[in-house]
VOBA-1610 file (N, C-alpha, C; in pm, whole numbers, padded with zeros to 5 digits, always signed):
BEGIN
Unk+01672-01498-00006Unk+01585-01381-00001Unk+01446-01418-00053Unk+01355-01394+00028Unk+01187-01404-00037Unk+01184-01340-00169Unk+01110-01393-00256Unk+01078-01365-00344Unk+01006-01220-00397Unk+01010-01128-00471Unk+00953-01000-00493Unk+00822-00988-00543Unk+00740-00938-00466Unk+00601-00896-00509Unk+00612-00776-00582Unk+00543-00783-00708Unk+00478-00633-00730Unk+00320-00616-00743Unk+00309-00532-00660Unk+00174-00461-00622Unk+00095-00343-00708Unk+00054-00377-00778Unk-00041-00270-00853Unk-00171-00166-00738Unk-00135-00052-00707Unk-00217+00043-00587Unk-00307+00065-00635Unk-00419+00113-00593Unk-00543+00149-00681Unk-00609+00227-00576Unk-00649+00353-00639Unk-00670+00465-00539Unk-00794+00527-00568Unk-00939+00500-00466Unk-01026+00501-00493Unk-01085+00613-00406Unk-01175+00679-00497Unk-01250+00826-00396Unk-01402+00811-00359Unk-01431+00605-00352Unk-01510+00536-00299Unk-01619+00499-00417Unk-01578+00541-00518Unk-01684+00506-00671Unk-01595+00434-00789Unk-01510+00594-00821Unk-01401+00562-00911Unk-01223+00584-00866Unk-01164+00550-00979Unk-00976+00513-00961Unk-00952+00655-00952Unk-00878+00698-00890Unk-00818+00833-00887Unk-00665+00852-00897Unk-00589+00927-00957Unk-00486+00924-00933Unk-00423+01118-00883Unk-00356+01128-00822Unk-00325+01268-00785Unk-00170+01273-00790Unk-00105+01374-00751Unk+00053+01394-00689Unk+00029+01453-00548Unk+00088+01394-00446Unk+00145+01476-00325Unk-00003+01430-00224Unk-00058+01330-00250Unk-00163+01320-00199Unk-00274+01412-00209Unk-00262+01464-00340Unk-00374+01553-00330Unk-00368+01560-00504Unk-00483+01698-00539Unk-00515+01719-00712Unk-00554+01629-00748Unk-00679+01501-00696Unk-00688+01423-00757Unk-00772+01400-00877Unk-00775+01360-00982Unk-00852+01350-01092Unk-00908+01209-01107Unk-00982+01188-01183Unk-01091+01047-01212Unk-00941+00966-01331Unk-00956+00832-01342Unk-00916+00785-01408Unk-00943+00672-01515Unk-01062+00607-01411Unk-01113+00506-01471Unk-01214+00487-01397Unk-01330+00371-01430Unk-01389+00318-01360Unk-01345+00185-01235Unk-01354+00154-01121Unk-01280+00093-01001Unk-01365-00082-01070Unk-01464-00124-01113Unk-01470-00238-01107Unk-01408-00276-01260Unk-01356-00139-01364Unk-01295-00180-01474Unk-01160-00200-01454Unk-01080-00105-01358Unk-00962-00147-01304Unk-00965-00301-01296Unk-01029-00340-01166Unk-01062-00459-01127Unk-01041-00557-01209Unk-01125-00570-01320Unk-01182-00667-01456Unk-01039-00688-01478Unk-00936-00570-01509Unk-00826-00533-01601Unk-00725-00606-01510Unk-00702-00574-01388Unk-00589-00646-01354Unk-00632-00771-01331Unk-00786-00845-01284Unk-00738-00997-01253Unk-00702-01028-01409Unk-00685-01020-01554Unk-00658-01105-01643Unk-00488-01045-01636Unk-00460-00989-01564Unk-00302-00994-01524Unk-00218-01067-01475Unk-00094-01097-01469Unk-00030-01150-01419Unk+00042-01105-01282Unk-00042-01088-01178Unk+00020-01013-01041Unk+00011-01097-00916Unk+00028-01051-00841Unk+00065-01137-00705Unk-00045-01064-00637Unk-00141-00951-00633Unk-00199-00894-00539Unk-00195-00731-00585Unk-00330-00668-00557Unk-00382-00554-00569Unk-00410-00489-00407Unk-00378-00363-00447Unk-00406-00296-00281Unk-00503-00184-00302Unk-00635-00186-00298Unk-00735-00028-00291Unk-00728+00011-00159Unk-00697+00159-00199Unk-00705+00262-00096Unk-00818+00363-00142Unk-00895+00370-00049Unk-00985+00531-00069Unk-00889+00614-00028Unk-00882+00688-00044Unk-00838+00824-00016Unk-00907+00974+00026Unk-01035+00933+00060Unk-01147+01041+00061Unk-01209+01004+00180Unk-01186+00830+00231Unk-01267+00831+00323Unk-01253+00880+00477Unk-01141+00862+00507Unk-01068+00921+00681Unk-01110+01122+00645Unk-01081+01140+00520Unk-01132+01273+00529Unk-01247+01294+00520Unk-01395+01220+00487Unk-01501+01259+00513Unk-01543+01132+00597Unk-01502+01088+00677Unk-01532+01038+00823Unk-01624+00879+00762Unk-01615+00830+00671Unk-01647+00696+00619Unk-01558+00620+00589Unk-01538+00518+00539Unk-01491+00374+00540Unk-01500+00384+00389Unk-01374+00283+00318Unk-01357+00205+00214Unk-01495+00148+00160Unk-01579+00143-00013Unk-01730+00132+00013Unk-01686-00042+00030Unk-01793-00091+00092Unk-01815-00209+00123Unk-01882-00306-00015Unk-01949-00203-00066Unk-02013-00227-00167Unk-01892-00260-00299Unk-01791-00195-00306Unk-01677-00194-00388Unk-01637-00302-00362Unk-01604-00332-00238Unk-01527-00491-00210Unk-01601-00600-00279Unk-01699-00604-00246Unk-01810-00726-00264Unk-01775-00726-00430Unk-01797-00647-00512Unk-01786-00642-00652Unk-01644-00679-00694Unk-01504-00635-00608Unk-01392-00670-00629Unk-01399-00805-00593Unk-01441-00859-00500Unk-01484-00980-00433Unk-01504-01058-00610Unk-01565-01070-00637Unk-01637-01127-00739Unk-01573-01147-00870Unk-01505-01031-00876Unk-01422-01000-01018Unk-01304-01050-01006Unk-01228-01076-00914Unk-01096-01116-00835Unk-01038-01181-00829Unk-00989-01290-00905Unk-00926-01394-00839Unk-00796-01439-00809Unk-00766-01307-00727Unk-00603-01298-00673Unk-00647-01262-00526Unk-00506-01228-00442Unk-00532-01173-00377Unk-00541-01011-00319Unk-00641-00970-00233Unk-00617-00844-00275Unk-00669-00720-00116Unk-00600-00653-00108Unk-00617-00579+00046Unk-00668-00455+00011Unk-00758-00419+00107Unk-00822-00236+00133Unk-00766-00187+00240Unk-00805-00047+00236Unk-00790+00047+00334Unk-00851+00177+00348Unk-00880+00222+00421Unk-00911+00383+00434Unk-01040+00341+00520Unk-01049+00430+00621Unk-01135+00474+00752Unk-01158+00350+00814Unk-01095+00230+00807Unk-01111+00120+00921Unk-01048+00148+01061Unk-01115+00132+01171Unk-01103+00201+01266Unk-01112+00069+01392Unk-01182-00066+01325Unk-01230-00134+01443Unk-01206-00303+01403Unk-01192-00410+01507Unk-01182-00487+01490Unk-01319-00569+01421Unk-01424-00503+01448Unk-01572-00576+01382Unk-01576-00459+01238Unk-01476-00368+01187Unk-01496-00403+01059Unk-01427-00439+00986Unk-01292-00491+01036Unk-01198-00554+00946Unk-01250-00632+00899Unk-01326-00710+01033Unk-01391-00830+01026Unk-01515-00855+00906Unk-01590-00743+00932Unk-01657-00702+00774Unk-01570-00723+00629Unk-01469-00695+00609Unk-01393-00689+00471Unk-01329-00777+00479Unk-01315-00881+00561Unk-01250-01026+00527Unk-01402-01110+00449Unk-01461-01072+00545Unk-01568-01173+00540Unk-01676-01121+00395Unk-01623-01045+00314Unk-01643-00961+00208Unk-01569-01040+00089Unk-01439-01029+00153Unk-01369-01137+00021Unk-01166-01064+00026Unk-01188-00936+00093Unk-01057-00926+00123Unk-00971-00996+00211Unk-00808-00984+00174Unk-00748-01071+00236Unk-00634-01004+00362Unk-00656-00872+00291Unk-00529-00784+00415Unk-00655-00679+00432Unk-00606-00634+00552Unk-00656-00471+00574Unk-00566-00342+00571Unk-00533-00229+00495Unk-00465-00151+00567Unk-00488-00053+00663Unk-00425-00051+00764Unk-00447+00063+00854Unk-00331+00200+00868Unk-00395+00342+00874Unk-00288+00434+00892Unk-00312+00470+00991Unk-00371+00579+00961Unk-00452+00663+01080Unk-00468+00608+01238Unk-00547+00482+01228Unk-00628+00439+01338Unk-00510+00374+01413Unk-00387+00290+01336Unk-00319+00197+01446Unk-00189+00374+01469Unk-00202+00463+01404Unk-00101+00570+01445Unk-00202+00558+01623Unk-00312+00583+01617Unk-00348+00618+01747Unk-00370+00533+01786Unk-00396+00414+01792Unk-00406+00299+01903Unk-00346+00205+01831Unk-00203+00131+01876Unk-00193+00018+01800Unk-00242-00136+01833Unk-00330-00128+01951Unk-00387-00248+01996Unk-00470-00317+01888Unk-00546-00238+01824Unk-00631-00263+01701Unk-00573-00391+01593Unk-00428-00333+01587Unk-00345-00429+01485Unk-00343-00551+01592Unk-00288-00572+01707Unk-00310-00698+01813Unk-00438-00747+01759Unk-00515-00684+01832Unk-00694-00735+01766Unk-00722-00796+01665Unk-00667-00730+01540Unk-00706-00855+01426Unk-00583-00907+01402Unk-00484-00901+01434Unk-00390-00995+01411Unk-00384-01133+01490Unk-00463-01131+01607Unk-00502-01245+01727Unk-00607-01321+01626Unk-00689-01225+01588Unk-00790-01295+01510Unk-00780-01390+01437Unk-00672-01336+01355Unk-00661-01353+01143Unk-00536-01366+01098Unk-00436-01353+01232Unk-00315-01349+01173Unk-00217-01201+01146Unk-00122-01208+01157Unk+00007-01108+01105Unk-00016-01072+00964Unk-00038-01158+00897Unk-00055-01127+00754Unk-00141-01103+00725Unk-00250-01047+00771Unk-00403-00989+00769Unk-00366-00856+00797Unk-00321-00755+00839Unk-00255-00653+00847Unk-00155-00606+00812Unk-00164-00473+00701Unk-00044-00411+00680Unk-00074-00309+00729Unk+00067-00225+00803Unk+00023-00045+00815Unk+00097+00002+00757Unk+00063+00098+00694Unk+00060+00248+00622Unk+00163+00352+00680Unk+00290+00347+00695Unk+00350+00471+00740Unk+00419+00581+00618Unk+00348+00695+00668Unk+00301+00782+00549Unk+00450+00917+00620Unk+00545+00953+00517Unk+00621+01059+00556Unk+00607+01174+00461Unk+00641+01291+00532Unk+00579+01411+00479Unk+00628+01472+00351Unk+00788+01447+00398Unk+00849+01501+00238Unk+01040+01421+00265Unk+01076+01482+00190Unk+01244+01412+00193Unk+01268+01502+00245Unk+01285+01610+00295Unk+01352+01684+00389Unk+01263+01693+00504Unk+01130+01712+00551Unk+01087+01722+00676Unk+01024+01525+00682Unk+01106+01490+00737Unk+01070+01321+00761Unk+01010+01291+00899Unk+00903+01355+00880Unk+00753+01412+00955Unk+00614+01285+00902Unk+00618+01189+01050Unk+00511+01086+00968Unk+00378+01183+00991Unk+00321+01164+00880Unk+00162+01219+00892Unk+00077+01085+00877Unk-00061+01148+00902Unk-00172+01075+00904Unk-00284+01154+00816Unk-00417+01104+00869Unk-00526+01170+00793Unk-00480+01196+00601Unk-00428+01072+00528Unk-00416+01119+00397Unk-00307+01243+00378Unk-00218+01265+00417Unk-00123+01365+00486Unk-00170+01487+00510Unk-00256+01498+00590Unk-00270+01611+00611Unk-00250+01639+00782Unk-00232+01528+00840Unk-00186+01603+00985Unk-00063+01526+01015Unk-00005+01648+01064Unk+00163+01631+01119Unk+00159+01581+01274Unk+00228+01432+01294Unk+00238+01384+01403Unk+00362+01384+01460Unk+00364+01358+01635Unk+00515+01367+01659Unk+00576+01240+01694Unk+00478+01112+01646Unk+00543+01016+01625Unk+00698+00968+01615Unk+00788+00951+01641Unk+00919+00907+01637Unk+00901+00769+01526Unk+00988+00762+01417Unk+00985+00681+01329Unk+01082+00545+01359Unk+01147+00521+01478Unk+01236+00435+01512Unk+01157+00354+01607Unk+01053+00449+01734Unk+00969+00377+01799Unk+00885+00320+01749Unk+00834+00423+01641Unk+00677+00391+01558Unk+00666+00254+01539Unk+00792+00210+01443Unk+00815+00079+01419Unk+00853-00017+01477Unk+00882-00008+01608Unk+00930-00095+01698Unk+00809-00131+01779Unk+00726-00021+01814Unk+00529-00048+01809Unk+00477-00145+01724Unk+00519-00104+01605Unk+00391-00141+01523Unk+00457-00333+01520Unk+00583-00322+01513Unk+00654-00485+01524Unk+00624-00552+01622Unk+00618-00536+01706Unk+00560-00569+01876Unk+00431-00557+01888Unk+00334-00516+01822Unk+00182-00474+01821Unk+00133-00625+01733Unk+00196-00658+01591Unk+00143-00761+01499Unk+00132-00721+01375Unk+00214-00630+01385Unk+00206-00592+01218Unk+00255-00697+01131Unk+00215-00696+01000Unk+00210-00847+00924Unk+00346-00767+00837Unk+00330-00652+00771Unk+00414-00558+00717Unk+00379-00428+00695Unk+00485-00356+00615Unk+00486-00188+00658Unk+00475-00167+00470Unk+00390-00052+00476Unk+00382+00053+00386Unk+00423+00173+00367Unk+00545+00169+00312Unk+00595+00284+00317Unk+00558+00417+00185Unk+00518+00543+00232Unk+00483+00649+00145Unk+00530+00750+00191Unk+00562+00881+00104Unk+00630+00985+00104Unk+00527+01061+00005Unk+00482+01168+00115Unk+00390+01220+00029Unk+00433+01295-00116Unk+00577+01367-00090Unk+00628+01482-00163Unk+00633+01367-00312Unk+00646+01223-00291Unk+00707+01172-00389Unk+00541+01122-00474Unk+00472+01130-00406Unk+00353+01014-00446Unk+00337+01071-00604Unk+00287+00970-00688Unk+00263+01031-00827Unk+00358+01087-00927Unk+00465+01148-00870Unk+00612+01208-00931Unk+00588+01090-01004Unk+00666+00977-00996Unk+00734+00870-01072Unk+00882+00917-01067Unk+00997+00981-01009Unk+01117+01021-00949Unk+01163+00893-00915Unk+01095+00841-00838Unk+01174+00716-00752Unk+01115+00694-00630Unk+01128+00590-00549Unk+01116+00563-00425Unk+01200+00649-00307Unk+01130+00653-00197Unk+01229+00758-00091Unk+01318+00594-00050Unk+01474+00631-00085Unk+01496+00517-00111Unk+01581+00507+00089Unk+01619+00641+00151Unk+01665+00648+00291Unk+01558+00585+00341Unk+01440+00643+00334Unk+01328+00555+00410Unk+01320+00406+00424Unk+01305+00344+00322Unk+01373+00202+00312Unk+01455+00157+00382Unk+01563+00212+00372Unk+01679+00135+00394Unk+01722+00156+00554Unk+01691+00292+00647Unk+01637+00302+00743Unk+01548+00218+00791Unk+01424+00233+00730Unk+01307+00096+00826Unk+01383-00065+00793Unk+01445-00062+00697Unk+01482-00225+00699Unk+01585-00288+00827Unk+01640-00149+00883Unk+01765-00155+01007Unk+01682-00172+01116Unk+01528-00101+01121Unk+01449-00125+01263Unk+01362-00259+01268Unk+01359-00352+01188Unk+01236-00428+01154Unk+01270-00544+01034Unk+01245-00660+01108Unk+01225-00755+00992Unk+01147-00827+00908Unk+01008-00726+00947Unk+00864-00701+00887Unk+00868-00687+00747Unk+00835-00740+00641Unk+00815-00728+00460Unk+00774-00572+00485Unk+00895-00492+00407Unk+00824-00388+00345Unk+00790-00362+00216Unk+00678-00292+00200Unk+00635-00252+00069Unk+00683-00094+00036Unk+00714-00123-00069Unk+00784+00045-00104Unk+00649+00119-00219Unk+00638+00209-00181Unk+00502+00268-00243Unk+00588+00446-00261Unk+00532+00476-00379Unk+00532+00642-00374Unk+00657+00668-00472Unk+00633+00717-00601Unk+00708+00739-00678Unk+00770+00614-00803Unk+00725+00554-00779Unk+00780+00425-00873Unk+00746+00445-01042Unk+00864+00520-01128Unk+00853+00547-01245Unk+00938+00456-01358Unk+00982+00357-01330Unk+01062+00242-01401Unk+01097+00118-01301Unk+01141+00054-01389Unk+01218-00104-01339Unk+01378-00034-01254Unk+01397+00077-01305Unk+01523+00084-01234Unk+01531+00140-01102Unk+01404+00273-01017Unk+01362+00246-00962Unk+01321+00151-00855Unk+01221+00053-00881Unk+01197-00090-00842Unk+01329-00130-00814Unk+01449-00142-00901Unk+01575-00260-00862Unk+01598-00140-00717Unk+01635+00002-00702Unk+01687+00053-00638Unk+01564+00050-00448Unk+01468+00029-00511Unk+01374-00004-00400Unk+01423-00132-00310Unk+01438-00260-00431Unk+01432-00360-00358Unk+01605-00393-00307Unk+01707-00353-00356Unk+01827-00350-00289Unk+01843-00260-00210Unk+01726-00169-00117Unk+01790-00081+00000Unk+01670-00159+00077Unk+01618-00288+00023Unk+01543-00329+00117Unk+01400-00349+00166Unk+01310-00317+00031Unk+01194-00364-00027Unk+01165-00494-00023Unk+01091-00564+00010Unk+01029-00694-00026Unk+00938-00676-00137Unk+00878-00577-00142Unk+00745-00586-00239Unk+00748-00406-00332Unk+00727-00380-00447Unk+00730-00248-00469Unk+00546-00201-00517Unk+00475-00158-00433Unk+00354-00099-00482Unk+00357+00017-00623Unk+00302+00002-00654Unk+00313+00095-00799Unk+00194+00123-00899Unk+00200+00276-00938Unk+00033+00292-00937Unk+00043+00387-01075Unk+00093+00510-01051Unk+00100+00608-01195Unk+00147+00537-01288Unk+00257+00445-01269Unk+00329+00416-01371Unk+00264+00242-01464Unk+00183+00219-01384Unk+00091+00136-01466Unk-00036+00186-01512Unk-00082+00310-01489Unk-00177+00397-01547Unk-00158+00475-01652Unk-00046+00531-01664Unk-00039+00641-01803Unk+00095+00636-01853Unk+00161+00501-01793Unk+00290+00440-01932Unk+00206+00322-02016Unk+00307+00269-02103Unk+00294+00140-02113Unk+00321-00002-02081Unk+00396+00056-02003Unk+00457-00035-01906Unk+00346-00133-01830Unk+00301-00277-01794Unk+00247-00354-01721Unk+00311-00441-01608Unk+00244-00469-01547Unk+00319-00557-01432Unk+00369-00687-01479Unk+00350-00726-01614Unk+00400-00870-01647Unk+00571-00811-01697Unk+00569-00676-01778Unk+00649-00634-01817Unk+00807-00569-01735Unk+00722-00509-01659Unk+00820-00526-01508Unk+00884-00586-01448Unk+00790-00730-01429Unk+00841-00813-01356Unk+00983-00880-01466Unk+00940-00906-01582Unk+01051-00957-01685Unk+01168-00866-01661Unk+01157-00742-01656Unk+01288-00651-01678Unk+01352-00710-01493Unk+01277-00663-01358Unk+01355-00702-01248Unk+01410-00891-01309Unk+01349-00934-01329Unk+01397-01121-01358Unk+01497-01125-01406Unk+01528-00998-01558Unk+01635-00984-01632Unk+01773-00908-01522Unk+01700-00816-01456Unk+01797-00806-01348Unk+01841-00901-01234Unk+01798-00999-01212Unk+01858-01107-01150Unk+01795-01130-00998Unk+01625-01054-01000Unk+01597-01111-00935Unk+01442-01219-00945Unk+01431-01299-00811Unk+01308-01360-00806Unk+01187-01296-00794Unk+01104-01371-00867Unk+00957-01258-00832Unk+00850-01389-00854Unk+00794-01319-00749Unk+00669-01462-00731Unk+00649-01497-00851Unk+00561-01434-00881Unk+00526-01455-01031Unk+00592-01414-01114Unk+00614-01457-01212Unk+00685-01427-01346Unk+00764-01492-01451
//
């Protein structure tokens, strides 16, 4: 079995860190290039910023943010929010990022993911499949706010056949809780796809995480619970190790 990433999320409203529940209520948390500072003297495998503001006011991830993450960085580390085109992925590689994420844009065209994946590779792309709640398992888009009639068995059989590098999985109802991972979701997409998934949305302990990555996680993204526990990603990773598994780092 590949080895386990953990992913520290970082959720940006294009200035500063934000954190919310349910994809929404979001509040300020920190400053985004102090985040930054804070996790490269970490011990992680990779950081993922998402705006979250930008597909809703019709702009892009700031460019200006990258360049500064660019600088401060020396891991690896992926964006997302309002990329729409193959000449601006191409912008945020050539910035200093190493993945792009896409939601929104490859929900409506998945040629896009072909496009920079011809470019840059499979592993230059992750997408974002965002579900609505544990009982209506309704993929949305737009930051969840629009309900698509996407089929979640095709979706992924698209997005595998398109060049997806790997899948992001989120549940809006769960985001921020710290409850747990939608752990059916998982273990479902791991039956359609042999694409690395990342399990995102709800991650409130190591026990959690173990239950993520035995229904079939490769990687667990995780965001509240390295913001307002004490818990760190070096600390994490020791408790999954103590549970018996591998993790890149650690």
């Amino acid at each position: 079995m590949p080895k386990i990433r953990i992913i520290p999320i970082v959720l940006t409203n294009g200035t500063t860190v934000v954190k919310g529940k349910n994809f929404d209520n979001w509040r300020t948390v920190g400053d985004a290039k102090a985040v930054a500072n804070l996790y490269s003297r970490r011990n992680i495998d990779e950081l993922m910023f998402l705006d979250v503001h930008a597909r809703k006011d019709g702009k892009k991830i700031s460019m200006d943010l990258v360049k500064k993450f660019s600088e401060i960085l020396n891991i690896p580390f992926s964006v997302g929010g309002g990329i729409n085109t193959l000449s601006e992925a191409s912008e945020y590689f050539r910035n200093g990022a190493e993945k792009v994420v896409l939601g929104t844009a490859a929900s409506q065209d998945t040629s896009l993911i072909t496009s920079i994946a011809l470019k840059y590779g499979s592993q230059a792309v992750t997408v974002s499949i965002d579900i609505e709640s544990c009982e209506n398992r309704r993929i949305v888009t737009n930051s969840g706010r629009k309900i698509t009639n996407l089929n979640l068995q095709k979706y992924v059989k698209d997005l595998t056949s398109a060049g997806a590098g790997e899948l992001l999985l989120q549940n809006v109802e769960l985001e921020g809780e710290m409850k747990g991972y939608d752990l059916e979701l998982i273990s479902s997409v791991r039956e359609m796809t042999s694409l690395p998934i990342i399990a995102s949305s709800g991650c409130g302990s190591a026990k959690h995480a173990k239950m993520a990555i035995e229904s079939g996680a490769n990687a667990v993204a995780v965001g509240s619970l390295f913001h307002f526990t004490e818990i760190t990603p070096s600390s994490l990773a020791l408790d999954l190790k103590s549970m018996g598994f591998e993790l890149r780092r650690a």
